[in-house]
C-alpha positions as CSV (number, residue, x, y, z in Angstrom):
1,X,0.0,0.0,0.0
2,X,1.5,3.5,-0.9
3,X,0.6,6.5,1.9
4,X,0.1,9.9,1.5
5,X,4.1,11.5,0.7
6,X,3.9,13.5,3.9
7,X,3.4,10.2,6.1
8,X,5.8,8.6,4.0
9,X,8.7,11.2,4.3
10,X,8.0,11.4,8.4
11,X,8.3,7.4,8.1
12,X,11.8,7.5,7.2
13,X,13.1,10.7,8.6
14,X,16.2,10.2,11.2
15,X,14.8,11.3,14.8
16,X,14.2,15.4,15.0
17,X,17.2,16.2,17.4
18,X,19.6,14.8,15.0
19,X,17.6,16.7,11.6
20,X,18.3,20.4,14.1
21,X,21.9,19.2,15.1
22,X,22.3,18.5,11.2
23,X,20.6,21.7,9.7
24,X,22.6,23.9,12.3
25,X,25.7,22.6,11.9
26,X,25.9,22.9,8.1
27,X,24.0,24.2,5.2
28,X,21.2,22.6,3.1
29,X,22.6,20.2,0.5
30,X,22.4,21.6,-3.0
31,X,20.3,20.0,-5.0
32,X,20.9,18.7,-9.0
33,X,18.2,17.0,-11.3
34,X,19.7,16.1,-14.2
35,X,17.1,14.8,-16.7
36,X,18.7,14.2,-20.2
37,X,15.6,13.9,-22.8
38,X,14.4,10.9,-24.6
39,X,17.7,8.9,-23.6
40,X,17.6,5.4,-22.2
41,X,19.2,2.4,-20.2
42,X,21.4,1.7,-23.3
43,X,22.5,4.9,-24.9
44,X,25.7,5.0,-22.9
45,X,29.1,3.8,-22.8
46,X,28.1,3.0,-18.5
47,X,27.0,-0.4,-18.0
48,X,23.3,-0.5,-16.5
49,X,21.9,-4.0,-17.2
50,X,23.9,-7.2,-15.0
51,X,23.6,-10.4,-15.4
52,X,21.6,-12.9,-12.8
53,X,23.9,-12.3,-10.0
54,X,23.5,-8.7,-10.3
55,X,27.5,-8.1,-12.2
56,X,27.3,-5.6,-15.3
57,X,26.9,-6.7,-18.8
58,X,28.7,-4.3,-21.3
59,X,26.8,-5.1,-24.4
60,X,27.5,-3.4,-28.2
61,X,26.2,0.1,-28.1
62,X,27.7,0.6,-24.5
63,X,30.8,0.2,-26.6
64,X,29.3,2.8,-29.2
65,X,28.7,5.3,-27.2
66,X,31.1,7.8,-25.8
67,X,30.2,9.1,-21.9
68,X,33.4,9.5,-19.8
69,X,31.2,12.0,-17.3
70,X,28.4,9.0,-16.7
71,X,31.4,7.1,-15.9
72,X,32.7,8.9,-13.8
73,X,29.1,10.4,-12.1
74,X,28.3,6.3,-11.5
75,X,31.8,6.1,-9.7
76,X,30.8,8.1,-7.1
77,X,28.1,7.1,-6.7
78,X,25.0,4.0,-7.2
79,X,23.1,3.1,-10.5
80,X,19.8,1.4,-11.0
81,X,19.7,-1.2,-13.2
82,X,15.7,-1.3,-13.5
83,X,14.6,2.1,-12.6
84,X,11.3,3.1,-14.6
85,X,10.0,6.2,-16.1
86,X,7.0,6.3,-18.3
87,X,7.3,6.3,-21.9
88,X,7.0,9.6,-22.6
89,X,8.2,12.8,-21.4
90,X,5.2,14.7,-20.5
91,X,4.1,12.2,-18.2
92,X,7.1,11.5,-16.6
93,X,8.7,15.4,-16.4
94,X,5.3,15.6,-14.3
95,X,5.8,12.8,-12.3
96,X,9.0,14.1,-11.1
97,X,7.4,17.4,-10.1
98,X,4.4,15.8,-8.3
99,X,5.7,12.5,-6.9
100,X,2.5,11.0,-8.7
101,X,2.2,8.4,-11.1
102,X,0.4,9.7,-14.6
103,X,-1.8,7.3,-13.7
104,X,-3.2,10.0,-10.5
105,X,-1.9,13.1,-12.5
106,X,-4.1,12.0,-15.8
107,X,-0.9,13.9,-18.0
108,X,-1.4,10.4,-19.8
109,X,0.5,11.9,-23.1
110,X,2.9,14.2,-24.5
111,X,1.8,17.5,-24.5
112,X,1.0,18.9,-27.7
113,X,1.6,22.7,-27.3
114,X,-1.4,23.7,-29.3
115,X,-3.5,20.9,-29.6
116,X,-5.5,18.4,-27.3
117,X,-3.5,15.2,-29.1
118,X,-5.3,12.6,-27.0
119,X,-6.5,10.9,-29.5
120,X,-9.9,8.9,-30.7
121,X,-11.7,6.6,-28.0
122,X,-9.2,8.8,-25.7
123,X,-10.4,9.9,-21.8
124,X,-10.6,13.8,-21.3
125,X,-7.2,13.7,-19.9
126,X,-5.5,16.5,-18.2
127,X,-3.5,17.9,-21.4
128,X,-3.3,21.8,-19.4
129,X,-0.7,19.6,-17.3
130,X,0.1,21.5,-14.3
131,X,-0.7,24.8,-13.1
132,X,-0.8,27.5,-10.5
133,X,-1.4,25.8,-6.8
134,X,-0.4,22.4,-7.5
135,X,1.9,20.9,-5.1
136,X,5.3,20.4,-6.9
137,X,8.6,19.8,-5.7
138,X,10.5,23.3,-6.6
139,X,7.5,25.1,-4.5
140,X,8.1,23.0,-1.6
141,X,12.0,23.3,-1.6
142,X,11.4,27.0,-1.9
143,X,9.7,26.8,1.0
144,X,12.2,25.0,3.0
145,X,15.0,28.0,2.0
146,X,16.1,27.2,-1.6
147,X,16.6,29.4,-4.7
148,X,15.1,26.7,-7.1
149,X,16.5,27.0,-10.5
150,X,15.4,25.8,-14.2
151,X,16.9,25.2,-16.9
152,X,16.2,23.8,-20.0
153,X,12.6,21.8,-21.5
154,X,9.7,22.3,-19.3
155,X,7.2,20.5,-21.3
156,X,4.7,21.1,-18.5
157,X,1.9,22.3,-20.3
158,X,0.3,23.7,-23.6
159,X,0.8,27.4,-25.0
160,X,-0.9,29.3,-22.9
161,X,-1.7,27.4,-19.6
162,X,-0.4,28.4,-16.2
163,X,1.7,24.7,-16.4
164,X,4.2,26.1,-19.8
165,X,6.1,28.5,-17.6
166,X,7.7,27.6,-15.0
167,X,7.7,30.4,-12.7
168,X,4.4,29.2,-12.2
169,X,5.4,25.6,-10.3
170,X,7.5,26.7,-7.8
171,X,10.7,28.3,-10.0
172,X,12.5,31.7,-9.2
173,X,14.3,30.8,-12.5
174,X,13.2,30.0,-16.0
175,X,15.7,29.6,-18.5
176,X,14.6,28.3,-21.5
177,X,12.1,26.5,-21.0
178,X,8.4,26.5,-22.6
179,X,5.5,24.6,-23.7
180,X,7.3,23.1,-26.5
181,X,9.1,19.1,-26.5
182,X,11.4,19.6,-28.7
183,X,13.8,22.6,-30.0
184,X,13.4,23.6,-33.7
185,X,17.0,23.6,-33.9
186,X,20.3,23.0,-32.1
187,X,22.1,25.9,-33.7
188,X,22.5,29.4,-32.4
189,X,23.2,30.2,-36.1
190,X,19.8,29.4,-36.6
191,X,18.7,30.8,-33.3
192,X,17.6,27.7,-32.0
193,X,14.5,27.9,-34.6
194,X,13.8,25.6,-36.9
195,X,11.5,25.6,-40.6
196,X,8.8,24.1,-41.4
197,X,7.3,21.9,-39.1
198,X,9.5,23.2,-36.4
199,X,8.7,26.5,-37.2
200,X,7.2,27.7,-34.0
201,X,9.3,25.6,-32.0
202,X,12.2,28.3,-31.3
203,X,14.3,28.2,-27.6
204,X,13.4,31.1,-25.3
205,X,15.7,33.0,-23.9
206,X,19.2,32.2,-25.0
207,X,19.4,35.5,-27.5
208,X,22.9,36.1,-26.3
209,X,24.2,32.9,-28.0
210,X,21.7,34.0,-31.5
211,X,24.1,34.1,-34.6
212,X,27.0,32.0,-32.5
213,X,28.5,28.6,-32.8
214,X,27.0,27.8,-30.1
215,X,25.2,24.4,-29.7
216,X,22.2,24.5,-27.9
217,X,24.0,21.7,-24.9
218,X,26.5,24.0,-24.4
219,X,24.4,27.3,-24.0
220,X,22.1,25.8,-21.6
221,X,25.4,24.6,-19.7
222,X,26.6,28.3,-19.5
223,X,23.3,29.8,-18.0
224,X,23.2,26.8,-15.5
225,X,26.9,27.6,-14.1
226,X,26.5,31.0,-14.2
227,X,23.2,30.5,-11.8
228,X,25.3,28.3,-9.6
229,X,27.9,30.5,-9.4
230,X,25.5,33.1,-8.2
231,X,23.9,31.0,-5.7
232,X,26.9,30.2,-4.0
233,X,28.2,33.4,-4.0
234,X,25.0,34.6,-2.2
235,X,25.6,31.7,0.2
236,X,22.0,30.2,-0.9
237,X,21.6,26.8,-1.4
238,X,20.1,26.4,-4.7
239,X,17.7,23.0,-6.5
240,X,18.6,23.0,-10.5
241,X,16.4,21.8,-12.1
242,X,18.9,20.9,-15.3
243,X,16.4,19.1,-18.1
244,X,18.6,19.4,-21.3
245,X,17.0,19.6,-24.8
246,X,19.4,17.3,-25.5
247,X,18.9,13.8,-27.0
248,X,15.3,15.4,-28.6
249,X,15.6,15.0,-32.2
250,X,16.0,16.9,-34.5
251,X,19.1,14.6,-34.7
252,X,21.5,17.9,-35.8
253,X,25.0,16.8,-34.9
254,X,27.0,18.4,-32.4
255,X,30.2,19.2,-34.7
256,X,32.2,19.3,-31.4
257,X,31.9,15.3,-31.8
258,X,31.4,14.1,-35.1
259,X,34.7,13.0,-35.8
260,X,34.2,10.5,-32.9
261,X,31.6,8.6,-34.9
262,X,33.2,8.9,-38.6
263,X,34.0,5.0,-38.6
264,X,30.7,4.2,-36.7
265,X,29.1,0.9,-38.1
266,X,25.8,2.9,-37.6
267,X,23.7,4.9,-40.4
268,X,24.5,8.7,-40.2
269,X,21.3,9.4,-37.9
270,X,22.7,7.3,-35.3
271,X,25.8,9.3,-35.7
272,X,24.2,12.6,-35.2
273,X,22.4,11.0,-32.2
274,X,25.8,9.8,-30.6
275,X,27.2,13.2,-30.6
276,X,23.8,14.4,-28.9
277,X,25.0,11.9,-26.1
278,X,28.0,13.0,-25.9
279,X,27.4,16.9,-25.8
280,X,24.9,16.0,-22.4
281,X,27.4,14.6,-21.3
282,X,30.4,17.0,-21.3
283,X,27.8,19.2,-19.7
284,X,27.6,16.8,-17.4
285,X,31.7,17.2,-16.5
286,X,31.3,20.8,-16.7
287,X,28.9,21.3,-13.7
288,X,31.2,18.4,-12.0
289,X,33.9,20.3,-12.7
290,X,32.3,24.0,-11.3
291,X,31.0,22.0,-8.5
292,X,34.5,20.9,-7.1
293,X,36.1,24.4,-8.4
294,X,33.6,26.1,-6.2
295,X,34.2,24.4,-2.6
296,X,30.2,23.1,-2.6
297,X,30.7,19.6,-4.3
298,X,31.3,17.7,-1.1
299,X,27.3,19.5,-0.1
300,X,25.5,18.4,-3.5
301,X,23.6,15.5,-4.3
302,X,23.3,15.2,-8.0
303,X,20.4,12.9,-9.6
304,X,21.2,11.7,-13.4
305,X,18.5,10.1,-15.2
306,X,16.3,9.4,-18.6
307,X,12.5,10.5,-19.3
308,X,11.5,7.9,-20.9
309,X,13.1,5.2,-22.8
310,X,15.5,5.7,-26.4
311,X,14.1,7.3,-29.6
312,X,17.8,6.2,-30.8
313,X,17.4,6.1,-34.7
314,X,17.4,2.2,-35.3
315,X,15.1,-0.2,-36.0
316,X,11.5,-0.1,-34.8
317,X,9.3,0.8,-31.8
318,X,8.9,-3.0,-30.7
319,X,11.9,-4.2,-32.0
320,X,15.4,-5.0,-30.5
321,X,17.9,-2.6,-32.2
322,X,18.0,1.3,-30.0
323,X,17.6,-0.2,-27.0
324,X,19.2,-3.4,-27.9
325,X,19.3,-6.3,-25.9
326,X,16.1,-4.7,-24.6
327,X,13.0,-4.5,-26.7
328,X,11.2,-1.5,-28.1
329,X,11.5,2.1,-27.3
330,X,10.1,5.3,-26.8
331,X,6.4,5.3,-26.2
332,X,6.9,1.4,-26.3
333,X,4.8,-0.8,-24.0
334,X,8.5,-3.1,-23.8
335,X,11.1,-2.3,-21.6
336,X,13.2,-0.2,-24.1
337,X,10.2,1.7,-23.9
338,X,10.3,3.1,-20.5
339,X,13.6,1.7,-18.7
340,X,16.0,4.7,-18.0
341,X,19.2,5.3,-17.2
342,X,19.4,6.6,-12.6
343,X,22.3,7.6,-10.8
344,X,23.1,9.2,-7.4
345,X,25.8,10.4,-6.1
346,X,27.1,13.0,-3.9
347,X,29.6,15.4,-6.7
348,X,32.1,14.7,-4.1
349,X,32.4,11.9,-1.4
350,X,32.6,12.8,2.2
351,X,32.0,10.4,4.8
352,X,32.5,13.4,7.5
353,X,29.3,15.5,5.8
354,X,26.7,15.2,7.5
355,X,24.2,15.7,4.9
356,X,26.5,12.3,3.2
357,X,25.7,10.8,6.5
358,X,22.3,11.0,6.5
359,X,22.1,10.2,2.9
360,X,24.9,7.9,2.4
361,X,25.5,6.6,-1.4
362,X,27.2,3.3,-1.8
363,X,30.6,4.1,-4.3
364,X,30.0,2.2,-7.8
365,X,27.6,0.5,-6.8
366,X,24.9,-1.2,-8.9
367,X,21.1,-1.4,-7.3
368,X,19.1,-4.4,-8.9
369,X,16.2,-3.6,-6.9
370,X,13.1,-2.3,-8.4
371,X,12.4,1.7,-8.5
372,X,10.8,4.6,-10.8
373,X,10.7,8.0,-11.4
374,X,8.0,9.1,-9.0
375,X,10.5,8.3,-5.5
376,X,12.8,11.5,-6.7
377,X,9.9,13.7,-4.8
378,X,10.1,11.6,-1.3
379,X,13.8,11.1,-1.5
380,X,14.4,14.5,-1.5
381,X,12.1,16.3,0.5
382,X,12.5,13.7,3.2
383,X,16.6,14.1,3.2
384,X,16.0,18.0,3.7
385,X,12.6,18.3,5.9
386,X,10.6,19.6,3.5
387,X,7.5,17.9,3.9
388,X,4.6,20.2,4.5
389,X,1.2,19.4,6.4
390,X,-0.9,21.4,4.2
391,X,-3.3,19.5,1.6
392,X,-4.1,16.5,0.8
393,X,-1.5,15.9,-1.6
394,X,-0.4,12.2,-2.5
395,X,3.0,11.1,-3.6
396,X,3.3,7.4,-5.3
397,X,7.3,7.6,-4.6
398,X,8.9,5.6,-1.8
399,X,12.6,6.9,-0.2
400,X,15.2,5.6,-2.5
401,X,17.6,6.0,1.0
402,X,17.9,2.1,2.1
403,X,18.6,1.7,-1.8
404,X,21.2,4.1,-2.7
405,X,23.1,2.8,0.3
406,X,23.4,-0.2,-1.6
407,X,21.2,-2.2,0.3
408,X,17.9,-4.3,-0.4
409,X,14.7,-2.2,0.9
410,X,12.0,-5.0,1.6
411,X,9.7,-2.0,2.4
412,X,10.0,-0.9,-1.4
413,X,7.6,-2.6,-3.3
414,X,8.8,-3.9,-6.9
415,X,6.1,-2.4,-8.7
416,X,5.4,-0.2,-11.5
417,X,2.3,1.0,-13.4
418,X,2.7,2.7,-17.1
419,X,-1.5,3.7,-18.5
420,X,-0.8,4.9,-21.9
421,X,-5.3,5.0,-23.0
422,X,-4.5,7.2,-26.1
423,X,-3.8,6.8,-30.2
424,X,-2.2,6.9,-32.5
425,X,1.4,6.4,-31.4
426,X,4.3,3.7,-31.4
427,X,2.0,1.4,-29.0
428,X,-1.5,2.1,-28.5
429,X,-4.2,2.1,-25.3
430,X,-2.2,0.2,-23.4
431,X,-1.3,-0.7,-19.6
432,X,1.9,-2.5,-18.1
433,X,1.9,-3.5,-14.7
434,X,5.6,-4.8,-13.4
435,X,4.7,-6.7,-10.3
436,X,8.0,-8.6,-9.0
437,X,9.9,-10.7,-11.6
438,X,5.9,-10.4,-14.3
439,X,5.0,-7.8,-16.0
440,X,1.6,-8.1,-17.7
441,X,0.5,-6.1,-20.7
442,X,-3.1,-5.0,-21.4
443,X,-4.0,-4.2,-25.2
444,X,-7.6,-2.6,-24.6
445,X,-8.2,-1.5,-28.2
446,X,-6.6,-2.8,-31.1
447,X,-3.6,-1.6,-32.4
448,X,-3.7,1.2,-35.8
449,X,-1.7,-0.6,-38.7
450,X,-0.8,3.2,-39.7
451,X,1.7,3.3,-37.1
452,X,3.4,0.2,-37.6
453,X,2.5,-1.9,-35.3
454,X,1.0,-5.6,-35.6
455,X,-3.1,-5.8,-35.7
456,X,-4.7,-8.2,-33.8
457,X,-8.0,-9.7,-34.4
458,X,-10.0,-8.9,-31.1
459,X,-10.6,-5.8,-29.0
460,X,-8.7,-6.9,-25.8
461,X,-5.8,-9.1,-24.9
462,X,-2.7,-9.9,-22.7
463,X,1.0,-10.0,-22.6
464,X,2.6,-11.8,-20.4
465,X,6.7,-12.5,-19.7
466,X,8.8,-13.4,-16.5
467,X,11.8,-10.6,-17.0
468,X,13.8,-12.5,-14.3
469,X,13.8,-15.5,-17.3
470,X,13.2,-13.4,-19.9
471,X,14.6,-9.7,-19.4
472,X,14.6,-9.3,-22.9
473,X,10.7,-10.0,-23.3
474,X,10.9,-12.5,-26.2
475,X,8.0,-15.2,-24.8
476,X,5.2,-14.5,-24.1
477,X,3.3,-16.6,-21.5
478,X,0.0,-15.2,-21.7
479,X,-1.3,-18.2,-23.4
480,X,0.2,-21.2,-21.3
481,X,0.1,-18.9,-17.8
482,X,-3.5,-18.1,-17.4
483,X,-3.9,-18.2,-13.8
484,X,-1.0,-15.7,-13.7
485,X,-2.6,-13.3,-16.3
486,X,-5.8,-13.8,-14.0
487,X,-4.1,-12.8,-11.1
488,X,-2.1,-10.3,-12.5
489,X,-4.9,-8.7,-14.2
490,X,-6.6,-8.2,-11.5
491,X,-3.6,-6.1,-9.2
492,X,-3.4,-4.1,-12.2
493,X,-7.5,-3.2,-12.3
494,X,-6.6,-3.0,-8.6
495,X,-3.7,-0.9,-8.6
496,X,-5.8,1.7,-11.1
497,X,-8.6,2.0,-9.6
498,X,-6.7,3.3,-6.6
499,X,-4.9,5.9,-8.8
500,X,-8.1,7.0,-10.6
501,X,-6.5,5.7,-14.0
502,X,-8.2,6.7,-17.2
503,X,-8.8,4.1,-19.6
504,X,-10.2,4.7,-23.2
505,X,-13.5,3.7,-24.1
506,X,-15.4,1.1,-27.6
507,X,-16.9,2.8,-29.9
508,X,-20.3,3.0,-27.4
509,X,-18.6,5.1,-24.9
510,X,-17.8,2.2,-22.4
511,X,-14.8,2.6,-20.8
512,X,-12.5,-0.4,-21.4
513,X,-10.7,-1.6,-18.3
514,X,-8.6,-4.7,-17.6
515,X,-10.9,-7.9,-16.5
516,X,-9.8,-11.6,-14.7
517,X,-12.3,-13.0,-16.3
């Protein structure tokens, strides 16, 4: 059962005298999100899947990729090698504000900045996203004393809603970011506006760098150290919110790095996406690098992760090839659909800190366990206090602290629910529920041909495949495991009925929702 966040934080809070010895004796912990867009568990030269005993694997496009800064990020600190976002960014950039599964938050789809894109047979889903009021995580650190700080894609809401700027949500700082998913273009030559298409799809407030060299990665790098720097020097401690652009197509390549990939066995899209990679992540080492050079990396925690699973250009949406060994990938019902890529680590280790005390991350360390996106919210509002009584606002998250000390938490349950009840799209009106070593997969509608993907000849069926045999979700069981489908089927009706889960609806208006029968 999963509590309301503010009984859950209190849960696993050290006792109050020691969180007034702590907060006296040293200042808040900075805080760093680092959320790299549409990247997933195997765009990266870091090793995130193991092998049964829990070792890392270092499969062919870890050895494609090019990420020194990962490297040296999961060093310091403890990786996930099944952490879970959902399959596409709105929904998850939400879920990291709220603490809330999509499933409660309805933000079921990316957000089309002028259009309601939810699609035929589609619930009325909550495409304003967020707005004004709303319990987010930035409003409550800036309650608890912090200058909170974005930078980068919002994707938060459509033009013109309260939820597609951020100084709405709990930011003193907006740079960049807007309504819009995706940036027309990379180039400050082209002012970070594309044509066409991508027309309207320009990068706010980066006119400085307008008519430069300057790639889009590294411009959004400058703002964000020249925000830290001004933090520190006014002795505040500060929560960046750093949400690069960056590995959004349009696949433009980053000519700092393309001579890197000019003997790549990969087609030239794959190229251009490689040096996306590798741009996020010399930003990456930059902020490492300002961190340490200003005497406050030993104080912040840094959190790395993905959005939602790889829009790598190769091969298809429910094949093996971006994501390889994994299948499928972003907007995917298959694990290369919404596995991501997690670290944590302090920027600097210090057993002496006593903010590294209370949070203490296990050194390269590799966490097997279970997790997802929505346990950013607890994890850090219950290291810093910053719960609040006020509301009745639920969080979905569970404290990642037993975990990133490199221990088992049997307290964490090794769940996760993705409700995608839209069209059209790579995989259509679906629901995954991970349960343990099953995950079940509910089709409620069939699938549209015109995006690909295989039909079926009835309205509703299962998926079913063991990913502790099978992590690679090439058997399905559905057919010879009934009683598990059964079973499973009904946790997952459970599970969203509890979150208030949308589902679509036949052609009659009845809403279509998982059955045991």
């Amino acid at each position: 059962m999963k509590f309301p966040v503010w009984s859950l934080i209190s849960s696993v809070l050290f006792l109050t005298s020691f969180s007034l010895s702590l907060q006296s004796a040293e200042a808040l912990p900075n805080l760093v999100i680092f959320l790299v867009d549409d990247m997933g568990e195997m765009d990266t030269s870091v090793p995130f899947l193991t092998d049964q005993g829990g070792k890392p694997v270092t499969y062919p496009l870890n050895r494609a990729y090019r990420t020194p800064s990962m490297e040296r990020l999961a060093a310091q600190g403890t990786r996930f090698s099944q952490f879970y976002a959902m399959s596409l960014c709105s929904p998850s950039r939400i879920s990291i504000m709220t603490g809330q599964n999509s499933a409660r938050h309805h933000s079921t789809n990316w957000i089309d900045p002028w259009e309601d894109n939810g699609g035929p047979q589609s619930p009325a889903w909550n495409w304003k996203g967020l707005k004004k009021g709303d319990v987010t995580l930035p409003s409550l650190l800036k309650k608890r004393g912090y200058r909170t700080l974005h930078v980068g894609k919002a994707h938060f809401g459509p033009d013109g809603s309260e939820g597609a700027e951020p100084l709405n949500l709990g930011f003193d700082v907006n740079i960049a970011g807007r309504a819009i998913g995706a940036p027309g273009s990379y180039y400050g030559e082209n002012h970070y506006k594309g044509k066409g298409r991508r027309a309207r799809m320009s990068v706010p407030g980066l006119e400085a760098y307008h008519g430069t060299h300057t790639f889009l990665t590294e411009a959004l790098t400058l703002e964000a150290k020249k925000l830290i720097e001004k933090a520190t020097a006014d002795k505040v401690p500060f929560f960046l919110y750093m949400a690069q652009y960056a590995v959004h197509s349009p696949f433009e390549p980053d000519p700092r790095f393309t001579e890197h990939y000019e003997n790549s066995p990969y087609a030239p899209a794959w190229n251009s996406f490689a040096t996306l990679i590798e741009g996020m992540d010399k930003s990456l080492g930059d902020l490492l690098d300002q961190l340490n050079s200003l005497g406050i990396a030993k104080n912040t925690l840094i959190l790395f992760l993905g959005d939602n699973g790889s829009d790598a250009p190769l091969g298809g949406a429910h094949s093996v090839a971006c994501a390889a060994p994994l299948r499928g990938k972003k907007g995917s019902h298959y694990e290369g659909g919404m596995r991501v890529p997690f670290i944590a680590a302090w920027a600097e280790s210090d057993p002496e800190n006593p903010w590294q005390q209370k949070l203490p991350i296990a050194k390269g360390a590799i966490q097997t366990q279970v997790a997802d996106i929505t346990s950013l919210f607890p994890t850090l509002l219950g290291l810093v206090d910053a719960m609040s009584a006020e509301g009745a606002h639920v969080s979905d998250g569970f404290s990642l602290a037993t975990l990133l000390s490199g221990e088992r938490d049997p307290s964490h349950p090794e769940q996760f629910l993705m409700n995608y009840p839209h069209a059209p799209h790579r995989s259509n009106y679906f629901t995954t529920w991970r349960n343990g070593d099953w995950k079940l997969i509910f089709h409620a509608l069939p699938y549209i041909p015109a995006m690909g993907n295989v039909l079926q000849s009835d309205g509703v069926r299962y998926q079913l495949f063991n990913l502790k045999e099978d992590p690679f979700e090439q058997t399905d069981l559905a057919g010879t495991e009934s009683e598990i489908v059964k079973r499973m089927a009904k946790e997952m009706l459970a599970e969203m009925k509890r979150m208030g889960a949308q589902v679509p609806h036949d052609a009659k208006g009845k809403e279509i929702y998982p059955s045991a029968d």
